[in-house]
C-alpha positions in Angstrom: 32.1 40.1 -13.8 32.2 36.3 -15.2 29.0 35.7 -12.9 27.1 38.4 -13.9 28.1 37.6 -18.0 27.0 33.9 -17.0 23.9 35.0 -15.3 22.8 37.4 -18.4 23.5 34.7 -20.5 21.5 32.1 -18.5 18.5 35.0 -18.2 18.9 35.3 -22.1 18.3 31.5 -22.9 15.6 31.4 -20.7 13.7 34.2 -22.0 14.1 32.9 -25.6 13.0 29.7 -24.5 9.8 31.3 -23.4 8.6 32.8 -26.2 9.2 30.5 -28.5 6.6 28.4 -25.9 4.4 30.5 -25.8 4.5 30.9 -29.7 3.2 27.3 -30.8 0.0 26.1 -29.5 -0.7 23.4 -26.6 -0.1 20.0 -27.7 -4.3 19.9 -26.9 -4.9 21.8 -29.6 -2.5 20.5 -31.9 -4.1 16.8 -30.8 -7.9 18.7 -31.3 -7.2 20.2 -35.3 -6.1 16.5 -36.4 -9.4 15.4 -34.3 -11.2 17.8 -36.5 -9.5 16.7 -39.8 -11.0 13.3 -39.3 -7.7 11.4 -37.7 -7.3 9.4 -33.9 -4.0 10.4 -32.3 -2.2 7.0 -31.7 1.6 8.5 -31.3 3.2 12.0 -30.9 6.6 12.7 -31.4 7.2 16.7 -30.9 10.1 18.1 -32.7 12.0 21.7 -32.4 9.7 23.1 -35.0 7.3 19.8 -36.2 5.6 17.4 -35.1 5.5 13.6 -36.0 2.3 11.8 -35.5 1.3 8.4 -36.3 -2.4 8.5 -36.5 -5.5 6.9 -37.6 -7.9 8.0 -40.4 -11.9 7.4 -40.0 -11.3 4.4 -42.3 -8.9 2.6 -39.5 -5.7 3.2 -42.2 -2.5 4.4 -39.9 -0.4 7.5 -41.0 2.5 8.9 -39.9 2.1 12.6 -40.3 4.8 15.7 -40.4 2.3 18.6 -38.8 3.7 22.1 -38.5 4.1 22.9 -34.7 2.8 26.3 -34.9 0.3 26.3 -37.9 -1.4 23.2 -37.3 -1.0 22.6 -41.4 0.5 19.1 -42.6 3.3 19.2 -44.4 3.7 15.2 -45.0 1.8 12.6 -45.0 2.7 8.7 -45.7 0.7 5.5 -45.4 2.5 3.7 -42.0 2.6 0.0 -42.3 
């Protein structure tokens, strides 16, 4: 009986695991909409639900970035000295 509780529990992890994957986007795309928004990718930290990037605007100023793992959207952005 402990086995099988351990087992279900095991299955249950692993299943929530896997949709939450398959809920945010590659980190190809995430890298391609900051691409498209004008910045060069030089670091990426990925968080539970966030990502950190330090990037690069078309200017050559460096940002450190707090993007929204699933929506793509920035929700900070500060000048990285």
């Amino acid at each position: 009986m402990k086995t099988l509780m351990i087992t279900m529990i095991c299955a249950g992890a692993l299943m929530s695991t896997t949709a939450l994957a398959q809920t945010q986007p590659k980190l190809s795309t995430q890298i391609a909409q900051l691409e498209a928004k004008g910045y060069r990718v030089i670091e990426l930290e990925v968080k539970a639900d966030w990502l950190e990037a330090e990037v690069a605007s078309a200017d050559g100023q460096r940002h450190e970035l707090v993007v929204d793992a699933r929506t793509g959207e920035i929700l900070r952005k500060q000048a990285d000295d």
